[in-house]
C-alpha positions in Angstrom: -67.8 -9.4 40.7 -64.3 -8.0 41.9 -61.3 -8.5 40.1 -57.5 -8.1 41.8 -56.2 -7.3 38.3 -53.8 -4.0 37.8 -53.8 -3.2 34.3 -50.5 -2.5 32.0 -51.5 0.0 29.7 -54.0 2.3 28.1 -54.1 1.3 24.9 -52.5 3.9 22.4 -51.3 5.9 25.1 -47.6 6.4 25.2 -46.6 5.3 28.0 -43.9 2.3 29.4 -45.4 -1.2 29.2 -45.5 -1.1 32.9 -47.6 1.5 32.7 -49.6 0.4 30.2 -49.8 -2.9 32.0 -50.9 -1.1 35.6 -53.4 1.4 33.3 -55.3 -1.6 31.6 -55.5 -3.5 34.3 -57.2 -0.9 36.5 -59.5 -0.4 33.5 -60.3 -3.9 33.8 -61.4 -4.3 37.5 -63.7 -1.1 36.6 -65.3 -2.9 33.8 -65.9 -5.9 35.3 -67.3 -4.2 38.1 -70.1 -2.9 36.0 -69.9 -5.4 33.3 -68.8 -8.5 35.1 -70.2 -10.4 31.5 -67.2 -8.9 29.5 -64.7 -9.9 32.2 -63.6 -12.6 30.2 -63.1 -10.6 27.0 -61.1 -8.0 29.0 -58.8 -10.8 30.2 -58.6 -12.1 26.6 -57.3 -8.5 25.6 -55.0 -7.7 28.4 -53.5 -11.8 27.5 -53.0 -10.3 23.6 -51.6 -7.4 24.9 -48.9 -9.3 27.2 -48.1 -11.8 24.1 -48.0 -8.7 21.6 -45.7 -6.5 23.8 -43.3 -9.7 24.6 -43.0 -10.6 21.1 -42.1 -7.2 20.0 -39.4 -7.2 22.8 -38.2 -9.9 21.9 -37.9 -9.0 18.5 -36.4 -5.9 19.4 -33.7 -7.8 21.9 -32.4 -10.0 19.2 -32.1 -7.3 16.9 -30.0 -5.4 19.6 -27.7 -8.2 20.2 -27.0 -8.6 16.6 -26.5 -5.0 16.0 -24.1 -5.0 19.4 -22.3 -8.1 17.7 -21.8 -6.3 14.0 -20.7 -2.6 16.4 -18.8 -5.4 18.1 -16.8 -6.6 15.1 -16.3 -3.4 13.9 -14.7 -2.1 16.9 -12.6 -5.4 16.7 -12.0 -5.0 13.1 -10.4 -1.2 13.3 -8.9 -2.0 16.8 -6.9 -4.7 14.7 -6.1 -2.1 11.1 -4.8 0.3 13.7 -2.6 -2.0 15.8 -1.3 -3.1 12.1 -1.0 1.1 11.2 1.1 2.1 14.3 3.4 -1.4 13.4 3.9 -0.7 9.9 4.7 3.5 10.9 7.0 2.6 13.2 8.8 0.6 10.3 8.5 2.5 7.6 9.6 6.0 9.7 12.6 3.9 10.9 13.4 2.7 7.6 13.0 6.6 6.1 15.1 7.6 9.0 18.1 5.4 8.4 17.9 6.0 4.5 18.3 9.9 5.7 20.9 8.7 7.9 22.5 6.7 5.2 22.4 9.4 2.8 23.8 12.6 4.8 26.6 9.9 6.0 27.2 9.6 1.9 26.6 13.1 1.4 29.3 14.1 3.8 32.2 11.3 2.5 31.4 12.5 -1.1 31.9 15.9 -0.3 35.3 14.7 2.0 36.4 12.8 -1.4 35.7 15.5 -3.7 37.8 18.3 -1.5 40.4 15.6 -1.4 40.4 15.3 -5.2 40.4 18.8 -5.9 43.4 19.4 -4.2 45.5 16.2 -5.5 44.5 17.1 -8.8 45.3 20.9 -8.5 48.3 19.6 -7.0 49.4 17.2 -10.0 48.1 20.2 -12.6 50.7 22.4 -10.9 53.3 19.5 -11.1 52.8 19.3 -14.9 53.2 22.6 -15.8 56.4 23.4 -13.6 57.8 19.9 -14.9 56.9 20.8 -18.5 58.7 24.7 -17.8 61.6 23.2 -16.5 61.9 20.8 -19.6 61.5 23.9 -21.9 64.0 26.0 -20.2 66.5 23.6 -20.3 65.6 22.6 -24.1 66.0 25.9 -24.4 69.3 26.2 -22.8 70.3 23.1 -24.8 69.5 24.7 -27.8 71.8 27.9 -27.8 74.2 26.3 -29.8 77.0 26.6 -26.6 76.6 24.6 -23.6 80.0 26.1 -22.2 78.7 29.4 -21.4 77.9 29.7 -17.2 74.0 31.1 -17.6 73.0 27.8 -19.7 74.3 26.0 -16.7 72.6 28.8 -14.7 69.2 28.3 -16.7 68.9 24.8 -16.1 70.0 25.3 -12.1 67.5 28.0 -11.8 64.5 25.3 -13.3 66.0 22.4 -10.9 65.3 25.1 -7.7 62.3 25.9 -8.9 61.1 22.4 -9.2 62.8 21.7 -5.9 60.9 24.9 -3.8 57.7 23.9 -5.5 54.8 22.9 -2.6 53.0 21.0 -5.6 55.9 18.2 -6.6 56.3 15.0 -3.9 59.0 14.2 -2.0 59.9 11.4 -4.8 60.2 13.3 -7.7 62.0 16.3 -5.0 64.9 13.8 -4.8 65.1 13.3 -7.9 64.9 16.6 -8.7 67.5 17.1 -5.8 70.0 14.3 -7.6 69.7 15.9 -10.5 70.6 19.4 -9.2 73.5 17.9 -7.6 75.0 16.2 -10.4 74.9 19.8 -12.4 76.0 21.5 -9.7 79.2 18.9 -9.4 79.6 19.1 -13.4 79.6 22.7 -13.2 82.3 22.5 -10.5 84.5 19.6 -12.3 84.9 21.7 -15.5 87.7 24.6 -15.3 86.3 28.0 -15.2 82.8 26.6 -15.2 82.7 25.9 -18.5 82.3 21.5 -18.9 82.9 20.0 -22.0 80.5 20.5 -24.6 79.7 16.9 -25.5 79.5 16.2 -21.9 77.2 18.9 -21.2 74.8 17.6 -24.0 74.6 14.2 -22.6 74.0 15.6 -19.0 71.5 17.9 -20.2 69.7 15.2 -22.2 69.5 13.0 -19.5 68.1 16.0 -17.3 65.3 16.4 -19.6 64.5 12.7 -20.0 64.9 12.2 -16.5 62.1 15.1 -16.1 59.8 13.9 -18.8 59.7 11.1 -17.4 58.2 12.6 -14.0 55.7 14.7 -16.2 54.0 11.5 -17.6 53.9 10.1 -14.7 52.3 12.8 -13.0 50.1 13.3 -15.9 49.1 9.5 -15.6 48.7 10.4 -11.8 46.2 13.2 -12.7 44.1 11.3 -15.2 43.9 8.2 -13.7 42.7 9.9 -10.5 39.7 12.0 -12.5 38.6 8.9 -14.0 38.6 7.9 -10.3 36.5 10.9 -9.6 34.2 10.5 -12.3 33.4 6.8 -11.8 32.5 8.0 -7.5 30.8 10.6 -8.9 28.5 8.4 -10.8 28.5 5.7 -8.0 27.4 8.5 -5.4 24.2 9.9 -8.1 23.0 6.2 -8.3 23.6 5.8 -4.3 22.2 9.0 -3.8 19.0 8.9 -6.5 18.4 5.5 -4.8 17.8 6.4 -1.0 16.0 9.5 -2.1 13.4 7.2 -4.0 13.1 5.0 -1.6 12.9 8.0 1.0 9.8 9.4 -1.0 8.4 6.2 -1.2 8.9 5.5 2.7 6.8 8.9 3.4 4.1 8.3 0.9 2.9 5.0 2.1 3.2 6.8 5.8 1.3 9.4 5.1 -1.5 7.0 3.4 -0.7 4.6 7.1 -1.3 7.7 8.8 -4.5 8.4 6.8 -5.8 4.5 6.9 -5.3 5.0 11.1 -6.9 7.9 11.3 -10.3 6.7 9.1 -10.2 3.7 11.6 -9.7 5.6 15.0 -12.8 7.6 13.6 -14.5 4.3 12.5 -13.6 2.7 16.4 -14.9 5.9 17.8 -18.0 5.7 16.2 -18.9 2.4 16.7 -18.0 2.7 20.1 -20.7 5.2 20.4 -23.2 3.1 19.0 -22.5 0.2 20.8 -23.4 2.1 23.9 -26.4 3.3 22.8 -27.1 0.0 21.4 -26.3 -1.9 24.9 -28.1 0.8 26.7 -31.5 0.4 24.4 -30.7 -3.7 25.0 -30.6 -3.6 28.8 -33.7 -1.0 28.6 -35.3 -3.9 26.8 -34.4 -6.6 28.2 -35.5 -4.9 32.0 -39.1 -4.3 30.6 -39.4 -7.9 29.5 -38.7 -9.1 32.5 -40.7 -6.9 34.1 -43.9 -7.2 31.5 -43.8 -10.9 31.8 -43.6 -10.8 35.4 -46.2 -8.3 35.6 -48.5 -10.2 33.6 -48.2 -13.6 35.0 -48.9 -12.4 38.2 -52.0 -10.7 37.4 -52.9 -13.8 35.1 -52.7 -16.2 38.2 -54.8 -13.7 40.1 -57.5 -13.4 37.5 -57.3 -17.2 37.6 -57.8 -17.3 41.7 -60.8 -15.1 41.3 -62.4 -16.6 38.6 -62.6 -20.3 40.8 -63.2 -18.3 43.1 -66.3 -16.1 41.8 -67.5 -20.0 40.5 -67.6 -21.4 43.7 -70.2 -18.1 45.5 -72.2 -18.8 42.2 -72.5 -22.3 42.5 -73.1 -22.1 46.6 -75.8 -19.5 45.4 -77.6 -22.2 43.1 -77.4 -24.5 45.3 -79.1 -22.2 48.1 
């Protein structure tokens, strides 16, 4: 009896399940050739063979596409933490940028204030002490005992000038200064000889000193209301400044763990980007050799079915003869 069959496979052999497929089937027609009574069992065989081979296809297609769905989601999943990384380091390095913005800006100012202070306040230290040596002098003067002589006058003129060439006193207390210096000057020229009454000379020079004491306590209020100034920007500037610089170090610790939790999913992305090739590439592979094993064998099934009615019909026309 001949046979049109073209087997798929030897079996064990490692071969493609086209292969396999053409292999048995060859082995087939030569077996029924010389055995044509184990045809049937051959045909049984190669029919296992095809049902075997398609389930484990099968089987090995589903598992693909689930594992191409799972790479699938993972890729998603990463794709989406590193879309939400490069958002939140974009914030975050703004936000450490202006608070190092923000605190050079403060910096700078505090520095500005503090040469500014120095200065008033060196300024108002100098005022003080030339105020308070021009109120000795002339407490000195006062104190002679004679306030008719020309150098007591001369003393107290000689404290006036100072006070008036100073670079440290204001233009304020200057013209008072200056007033004073005038009226002592014009008292020294009223009196004949230069030598004014000495009751009169007391009450000018008391009023000189009062006059001048008075501009010492101011400028001494001056001075200490502007360190308590100082002090209290001071403090205001190490609470400003301890402020931006913890939220600075916080800023660049949660980007440098951003910039690690991108990184582990770049490498995550990467890597199941690489499987899901291979995984679609084994899937295709699979899915091609179905179609081609199922093909394959229902062909050669429909032929072994032709030549089967068709080996029936010469035996029965040879009972029949």
């Amino acid at each position: 009896m001949k046979c049109v069959f073209l087997v798929a496979c030897v079996l064990g052999a490692k071969v493609s399940p086209i292969a396999k497929t053409v292999e048995l089937l060859n082995g087939l027609q030569a077996k029924i050739a010389a055995e044509g009574e184990n045809a049937q069992k051959l045909y049984e065989e190669f029919t296992s063979y095809c049902d075997d081979q398609s389930t484990e296809l099968i089987h090995a297609i589903k598992t693909g596409k689930a594992e191409a769905e799972r790479q699938s989601a993972t890729i998603a999943h990463a794709t989406a933490k590193i879309q939400e990384a490069v958002s939140q380091i974009a914030d975050l390095a703004g936000q450490a940028s202006t608070n190092g913005q923000d605190l050079t800006a403060a910096t700078e100012i505090r520095a500005a204030e503090k040469k500014t202070y120095d200065a008033s306040d060196a300024d108002l230290a100098q005022t003080v002490d030339m105020l308070r040596r021009a109120v000795s002098i002339i407490e000195k003067e006062m104190n002679k005992g004679s306030f008719i002589q020309a150098s007591s006058m001369s003393g107290i003129t000689g404290a006036l000038q100072a006070l008036l060439d100073s670079n440290t006193v204001n233009s304020m207390n200057k013209a008072k200064v200056q007033a004073l210096l005038q009226s002592t000057t014009d008292m020294d020229d009223l009196a004949p000889a230069g030598a004014p009454a000495p009751d009169a000379y007391a009450s000018h020079s008391g009023g000189i000193v009062s006059t001048l004491e008075d501009m010492m306590e101011k400028a001494a209020a001056q001075r200490a209301d502007g360190q308590k100034a100082e002090m209290i920007a001071q403090h205001n500037f190490g609470l400003l400044e301890q402020k931006l610089k913890d939220e600075i170090a916080d800023q660049e610790k949660q980007l440098k763990a951003t910039k690690k939790m991108k990184a582990e999913n770049e490498e995550k992305k990467s890597v199941a980007e690489g499987d899901l090739a291979s995984t679609q590439k084994g899937l295709a592979e699979d899915e091609k050799s179905l179609h081609d094993l199922q093909e394959n064998c229902m062909v050669k099934a429909t032929a072994y079915d032709v030549e089967k009615r068709s080996e029936e019909r010469r035996v029965g026309k040879e009972c029949r003869s």
